[in-house]
C-alpha positions in Angstrom: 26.7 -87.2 54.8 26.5 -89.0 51.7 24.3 -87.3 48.7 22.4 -89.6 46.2 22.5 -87.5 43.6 25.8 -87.4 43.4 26.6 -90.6 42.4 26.5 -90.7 39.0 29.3 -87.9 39.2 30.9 -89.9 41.6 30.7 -92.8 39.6 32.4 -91.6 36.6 34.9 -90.0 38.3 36.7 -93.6 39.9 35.8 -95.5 36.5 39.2 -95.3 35.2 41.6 -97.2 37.5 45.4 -95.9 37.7 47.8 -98.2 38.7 48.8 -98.3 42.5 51.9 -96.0 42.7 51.2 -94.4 39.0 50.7 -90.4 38.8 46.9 -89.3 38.8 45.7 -87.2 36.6 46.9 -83.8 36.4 44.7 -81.0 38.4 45.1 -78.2 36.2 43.6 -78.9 32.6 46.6 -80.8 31.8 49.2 -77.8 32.2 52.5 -76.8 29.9 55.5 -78.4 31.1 56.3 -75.2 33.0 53.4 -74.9 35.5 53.5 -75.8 38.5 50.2 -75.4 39.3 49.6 -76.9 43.1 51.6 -78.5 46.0 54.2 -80.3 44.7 54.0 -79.8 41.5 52.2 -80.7 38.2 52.1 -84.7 39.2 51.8 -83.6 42.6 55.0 -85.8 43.5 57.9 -83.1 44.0 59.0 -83.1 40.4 59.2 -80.8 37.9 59.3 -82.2 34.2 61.5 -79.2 33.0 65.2 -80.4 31.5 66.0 -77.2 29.8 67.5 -74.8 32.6 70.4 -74.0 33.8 72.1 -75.2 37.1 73.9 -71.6 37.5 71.5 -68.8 36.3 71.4 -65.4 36.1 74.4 -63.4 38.4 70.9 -61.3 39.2 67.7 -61.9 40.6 65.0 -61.6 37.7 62.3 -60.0 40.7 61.3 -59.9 44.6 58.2 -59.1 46.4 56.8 -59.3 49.7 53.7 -61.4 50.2 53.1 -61.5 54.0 54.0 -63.8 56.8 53.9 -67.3 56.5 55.0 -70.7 54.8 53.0 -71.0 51.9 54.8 -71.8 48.6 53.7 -70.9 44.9 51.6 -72.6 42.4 52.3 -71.2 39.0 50.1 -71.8 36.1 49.2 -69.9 32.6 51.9 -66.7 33.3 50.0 -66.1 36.6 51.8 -66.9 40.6 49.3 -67.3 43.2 50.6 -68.0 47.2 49.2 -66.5 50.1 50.9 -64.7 53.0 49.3 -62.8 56.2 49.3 -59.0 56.7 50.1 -58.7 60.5 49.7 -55.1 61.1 46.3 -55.5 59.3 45.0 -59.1 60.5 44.5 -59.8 58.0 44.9 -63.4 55.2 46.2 -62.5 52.0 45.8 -64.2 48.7 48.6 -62.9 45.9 48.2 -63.3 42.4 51.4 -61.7 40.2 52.6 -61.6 36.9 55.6 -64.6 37.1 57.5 -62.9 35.0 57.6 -59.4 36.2 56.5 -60.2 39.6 53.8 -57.0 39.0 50.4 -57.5 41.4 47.5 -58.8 39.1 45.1 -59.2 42.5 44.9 -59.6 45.9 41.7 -60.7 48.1 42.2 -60.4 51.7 40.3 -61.5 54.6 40.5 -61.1 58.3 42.4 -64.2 60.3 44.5 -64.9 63.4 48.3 -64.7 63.8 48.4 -68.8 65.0 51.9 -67.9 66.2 52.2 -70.7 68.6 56.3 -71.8 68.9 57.1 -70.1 65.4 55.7 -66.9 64.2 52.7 -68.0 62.2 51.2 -66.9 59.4 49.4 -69.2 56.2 50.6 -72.9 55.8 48.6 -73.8 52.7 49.3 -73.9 48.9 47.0 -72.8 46.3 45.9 -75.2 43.9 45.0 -74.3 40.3 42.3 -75.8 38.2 41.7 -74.4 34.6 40.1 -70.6 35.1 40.0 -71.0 38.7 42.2 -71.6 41.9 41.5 -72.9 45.6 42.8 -71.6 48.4 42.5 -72.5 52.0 43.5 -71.5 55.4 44.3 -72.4 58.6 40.8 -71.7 60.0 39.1 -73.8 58.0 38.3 -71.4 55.0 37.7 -72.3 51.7 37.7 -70.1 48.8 37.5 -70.6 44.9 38.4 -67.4 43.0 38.4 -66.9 39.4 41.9 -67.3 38.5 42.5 -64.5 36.3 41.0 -61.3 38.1 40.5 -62.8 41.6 36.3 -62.8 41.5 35.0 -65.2 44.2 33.2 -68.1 42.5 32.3 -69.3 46.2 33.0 -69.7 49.5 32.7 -72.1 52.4 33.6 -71.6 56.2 34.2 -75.4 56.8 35.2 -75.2 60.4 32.3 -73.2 61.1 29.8 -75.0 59.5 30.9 -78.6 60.0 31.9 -77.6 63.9 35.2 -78.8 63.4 37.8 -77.5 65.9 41.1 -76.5 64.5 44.4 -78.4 65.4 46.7 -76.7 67.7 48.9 -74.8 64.8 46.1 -74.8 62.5 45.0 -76.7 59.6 48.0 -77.0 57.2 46.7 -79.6 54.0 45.8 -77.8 50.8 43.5 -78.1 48.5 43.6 -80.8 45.7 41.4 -81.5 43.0 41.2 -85.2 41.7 38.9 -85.5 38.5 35.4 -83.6 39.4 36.5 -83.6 43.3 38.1 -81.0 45.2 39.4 -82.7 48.3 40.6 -81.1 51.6 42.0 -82.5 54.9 40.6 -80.8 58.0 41.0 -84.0 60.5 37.9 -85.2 59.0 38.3 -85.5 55.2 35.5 -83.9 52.6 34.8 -84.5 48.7 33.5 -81.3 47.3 32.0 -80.7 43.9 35.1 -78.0 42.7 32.3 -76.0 40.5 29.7 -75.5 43.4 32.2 -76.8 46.5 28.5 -78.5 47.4 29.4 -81.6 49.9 30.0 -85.1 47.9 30.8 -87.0 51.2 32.8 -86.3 54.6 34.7 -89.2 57.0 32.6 -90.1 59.5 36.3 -90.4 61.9 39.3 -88.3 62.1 42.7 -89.0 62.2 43.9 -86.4 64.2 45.7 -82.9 63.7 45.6 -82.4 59.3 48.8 -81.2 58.8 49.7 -83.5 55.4 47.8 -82.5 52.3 46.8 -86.4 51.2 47.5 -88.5 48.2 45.6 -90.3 45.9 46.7 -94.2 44.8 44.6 -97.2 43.5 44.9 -100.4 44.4 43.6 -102.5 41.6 40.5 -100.7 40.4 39.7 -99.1 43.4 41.1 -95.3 43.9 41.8 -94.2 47.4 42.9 -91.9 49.3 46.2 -91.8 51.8 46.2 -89.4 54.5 48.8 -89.0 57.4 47.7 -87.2 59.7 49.0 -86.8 63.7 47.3 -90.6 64.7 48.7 -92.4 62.2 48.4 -93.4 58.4 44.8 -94.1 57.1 43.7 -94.9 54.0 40.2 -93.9 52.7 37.5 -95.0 49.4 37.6 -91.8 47.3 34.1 -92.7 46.4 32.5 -92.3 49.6 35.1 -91.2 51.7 34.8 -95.2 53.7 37.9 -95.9 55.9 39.9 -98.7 54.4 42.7 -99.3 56.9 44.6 -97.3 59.1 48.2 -97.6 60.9 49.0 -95.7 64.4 52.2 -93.2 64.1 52.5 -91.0 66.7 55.2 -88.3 66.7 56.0 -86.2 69.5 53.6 -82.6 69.5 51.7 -84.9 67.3 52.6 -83.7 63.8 52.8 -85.4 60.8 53.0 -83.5 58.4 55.0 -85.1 55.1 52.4 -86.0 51.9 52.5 -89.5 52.0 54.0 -91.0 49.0 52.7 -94.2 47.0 55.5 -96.5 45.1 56.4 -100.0 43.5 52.4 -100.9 45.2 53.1 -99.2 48.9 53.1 -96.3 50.6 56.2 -94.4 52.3 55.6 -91.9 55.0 58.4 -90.0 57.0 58.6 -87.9 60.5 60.7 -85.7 62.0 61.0 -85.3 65.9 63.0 -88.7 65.8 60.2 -90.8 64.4 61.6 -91.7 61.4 59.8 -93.6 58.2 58.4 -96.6 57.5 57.2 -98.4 53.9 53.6 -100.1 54.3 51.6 -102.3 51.9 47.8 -102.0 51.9 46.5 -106.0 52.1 43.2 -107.4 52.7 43.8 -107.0 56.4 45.0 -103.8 56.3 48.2 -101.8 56.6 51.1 -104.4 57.2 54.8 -102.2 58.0 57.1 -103.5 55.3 60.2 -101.6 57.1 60.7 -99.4 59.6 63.9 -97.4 60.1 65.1 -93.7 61.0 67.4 -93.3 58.5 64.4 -90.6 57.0 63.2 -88.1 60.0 61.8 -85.5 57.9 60.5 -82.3 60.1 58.1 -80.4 57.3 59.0 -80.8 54.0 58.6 -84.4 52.7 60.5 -86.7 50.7 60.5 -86.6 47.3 60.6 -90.0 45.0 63.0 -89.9 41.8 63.9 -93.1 39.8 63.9 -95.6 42.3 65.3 -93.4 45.1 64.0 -91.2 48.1 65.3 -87.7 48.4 64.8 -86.1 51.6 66.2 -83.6 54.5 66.8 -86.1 57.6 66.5 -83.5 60.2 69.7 -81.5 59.6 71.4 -83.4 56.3 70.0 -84.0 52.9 69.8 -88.2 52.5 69.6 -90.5 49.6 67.8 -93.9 50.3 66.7 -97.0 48.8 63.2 -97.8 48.6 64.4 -100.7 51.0 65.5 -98.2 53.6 69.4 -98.6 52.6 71.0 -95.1 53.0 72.8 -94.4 49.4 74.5 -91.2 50.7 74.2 -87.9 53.2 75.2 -84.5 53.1 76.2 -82.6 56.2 75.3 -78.9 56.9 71.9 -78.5 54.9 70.3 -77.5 58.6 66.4 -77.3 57.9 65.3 -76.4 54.5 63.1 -78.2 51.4 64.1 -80.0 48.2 61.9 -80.2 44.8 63.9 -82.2 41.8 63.5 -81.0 38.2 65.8 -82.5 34.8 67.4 -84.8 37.2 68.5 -81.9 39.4 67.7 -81.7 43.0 66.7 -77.9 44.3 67.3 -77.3 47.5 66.2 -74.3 49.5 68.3 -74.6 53.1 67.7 -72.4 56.5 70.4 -70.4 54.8 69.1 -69.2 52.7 71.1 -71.0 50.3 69.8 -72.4 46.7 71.7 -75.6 46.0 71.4 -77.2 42.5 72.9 -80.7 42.9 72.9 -84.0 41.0 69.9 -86.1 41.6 71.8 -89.3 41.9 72.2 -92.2 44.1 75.8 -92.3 43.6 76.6 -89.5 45.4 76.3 -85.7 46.2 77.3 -83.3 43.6 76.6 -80.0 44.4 76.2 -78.2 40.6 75.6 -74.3 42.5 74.7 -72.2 45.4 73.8 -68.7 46.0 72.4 -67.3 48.9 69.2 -65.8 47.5 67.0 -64.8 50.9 68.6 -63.5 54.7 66.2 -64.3 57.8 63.4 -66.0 58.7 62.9 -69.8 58.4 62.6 -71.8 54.8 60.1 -74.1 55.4 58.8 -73.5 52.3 59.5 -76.0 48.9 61.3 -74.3 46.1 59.4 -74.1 42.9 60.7 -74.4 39.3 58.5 -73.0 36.7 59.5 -71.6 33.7 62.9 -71.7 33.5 63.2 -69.9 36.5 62.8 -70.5 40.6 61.0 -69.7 43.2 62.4 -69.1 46.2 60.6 -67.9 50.1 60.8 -67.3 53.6 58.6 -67.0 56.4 59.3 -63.3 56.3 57.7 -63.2 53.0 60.2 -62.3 50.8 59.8 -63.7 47.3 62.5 -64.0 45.0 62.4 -65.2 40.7 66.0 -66.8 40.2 66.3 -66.5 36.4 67.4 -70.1 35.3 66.5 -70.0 31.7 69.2 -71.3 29.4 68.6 -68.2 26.6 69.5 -65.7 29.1 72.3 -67.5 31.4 74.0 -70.0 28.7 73.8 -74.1 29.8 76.0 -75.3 31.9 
């Protein structure tokens, strides 16, 4: 599936070499410090570079808004917050684009899709990802769209599922879109390279993994870039410049989902399930993937772990853990339930099945809660918590959207 004259493009793009475990380059024309302009943020890591905001905020919510069913989260980028959510009386996908400061509707594009309410209540899984004047979006069907970011024009279109026969996992395909350099990459079980301007085909796996639930990562090792994707067979590892399989790991999970990013540090790669799997650190060698540990002192159900000076931050099925990047547990905290965690100016934001926004140290030494509000009622918060701004994002499967107001002008530091 290869195309010749693509390799030139492909060619330039891998010529730099990043470090294994360094951040790629940015997706969205090198953003302000306040965007957050695709899944997991600016570095694409869990972490916000934002220092000036406050713990407590505003006694008010700045906005809310309803934006369908489902457990997409936000990308934020240039004023603008785009997310998706699923009209059920209408059938129909919806992609959201609102002012992030007023919350006011700048567009919507909808387009007809199915409920996938198998064992939760369904809806969109995916995150949009925006790149300069435009942003991606995908679903759980296996369609592709790339929209002009600012009034929502479709710059094309693809029906990859359709086109590529490819048969959608049992609760859909869940990784979003990610751009790396001149590449927009998506995993549907079988991973692609598109060129982002035309989405024309670069290259596609000639295997699959299994179920795509995990968006992957990029990470080099020496001057070759590659790809990490952990889907439900196991961990493989991919060439990004022509998609080649470079090793792969089994981990099965019970239902068979994997569905946590994979995350590369200190020259390995850390990936974590729930279900009672657990996580494991692996190093990439010239035979392959070789398991560094293995423990399940990190079972993390849909939100990943995130990686913050040395130390893993993660929900462990029902309680927020701190471990070592050698699998020592630092600390845990009882009574988080299900939820997601992001960590911005050494502050980890946590979003639990409360509906409770917890601002807490993000510190190996210990738990220290800074503040909590409840800020949503109902549904399930499976969705990460963005910070953007000065202020944060919080949702629910429901669909309500709330703006916490975390700018130290209005609220005073704390």
């Amino acid at each position: 599936m290869n195309h010749p004259k693509h390799t030139l493009l492909v060619a330039l793009l891998i010529s730099s070499s990043w470090l294994m475990g360094s951040v790629a380059p940015r997706a969205a024309g090198d953003p302000s410090d306040g965007d957050w302009p695709q899944w997991r943020g600016p570095d694409r890591d869990g972490v916000s570079r934002e220092t000036n905001w406050t713990s407590e905020g505003q006694p008010k919510d700045l906005w809310k808004a309803s934006v369908g069913l489902g457990y997409s989260t936000v990308s934020v980028a240039n004023g603008r917050l785009y997310t998706l959510g699923y009209d059920v009386e209408q059938e129909l996908d919806v992609v959201f684009c609102l002012d992030a400061e007023t919350g006011e509707e700048v567009w919507t594009h909808a387009y007809p899709a199915k409920i996938w309410n198998l064992m939760h209540a369904g809806g969109t899984l995916t995150t949009p990802t925006v790149d300069g004047d435009v942003v991606y979006t995908s679903n759980r069907e296996g369609k592709l769209f790339c929209f002009d970011a600012a009034t929502g024009e479709i710059r094309w279109e693809r029906d990859l599922a359709a086109e590529l026969e490819l048969t959608p996992p049992k609760w859909g395909f869940a990784a979003s879109p990610i751009v790396f350099g001149n590449m927009l990459v998506l995993n549907l079980g079988r991973i692609l390279a598109l060129e982002k301007e035309s989405g024309e085909t670069i290259w596609i796996t000639e295997e699959s993994s299994g179920s795509a639930y995990s968006t992957p990562e990029l990470f080099a090792r020496g001057d070759r870039s590659l790809l990490a994707a952990f889907n439900s067979d196991g961990l493989a590892v991919h060439d990004l410049k022509d998609g080649a399989r470079v090793a792969f790991h089994e981990w099965k999970t019970q239902f068979d989902v994997n569905s946590a990013t994979p995350i590369a540090v200190a020259g390995k790669l850390f990936v974590s399930s729930g279900l009672g799997r657990g996580c494991g650190m692996f190093e990439l060698g010239d035979d392959g993937l070789e398991v560094v540990w293995e423990s399940k002192i990190m079972r993390t159900k849909l939100s990943g772990v995130v990686l913050y000076e040395g130390h893993l931050y993660g929900i462990d099925e029902a309680e927020l853990r701190c471990i070592s990047l050698t699998g020592e547990e630092m600390w845990r905290e009882r009574g988080i339930k299900d939820g997601a965690i992001v960590i911005a100016g050494g502050r980890l934001v946590c979003l639990n099945q409360d509906g409770d926004l917890i601002v807490a140290k993000a510190s190996p030494d210990g738990f220290e809660e800074l503040s909590r509000k409840k800020v949503l009622e109902g549904g399930k918060y499976w969705s990460t918590p963005v910070v953007s701004g000065g202020r944060i994002y919080c949702r629910n499967s429901k669909g309500d959207l709330v703006c916490r107001d975390h700018r130290v002008a209005k609220a005073g530091a704390r």
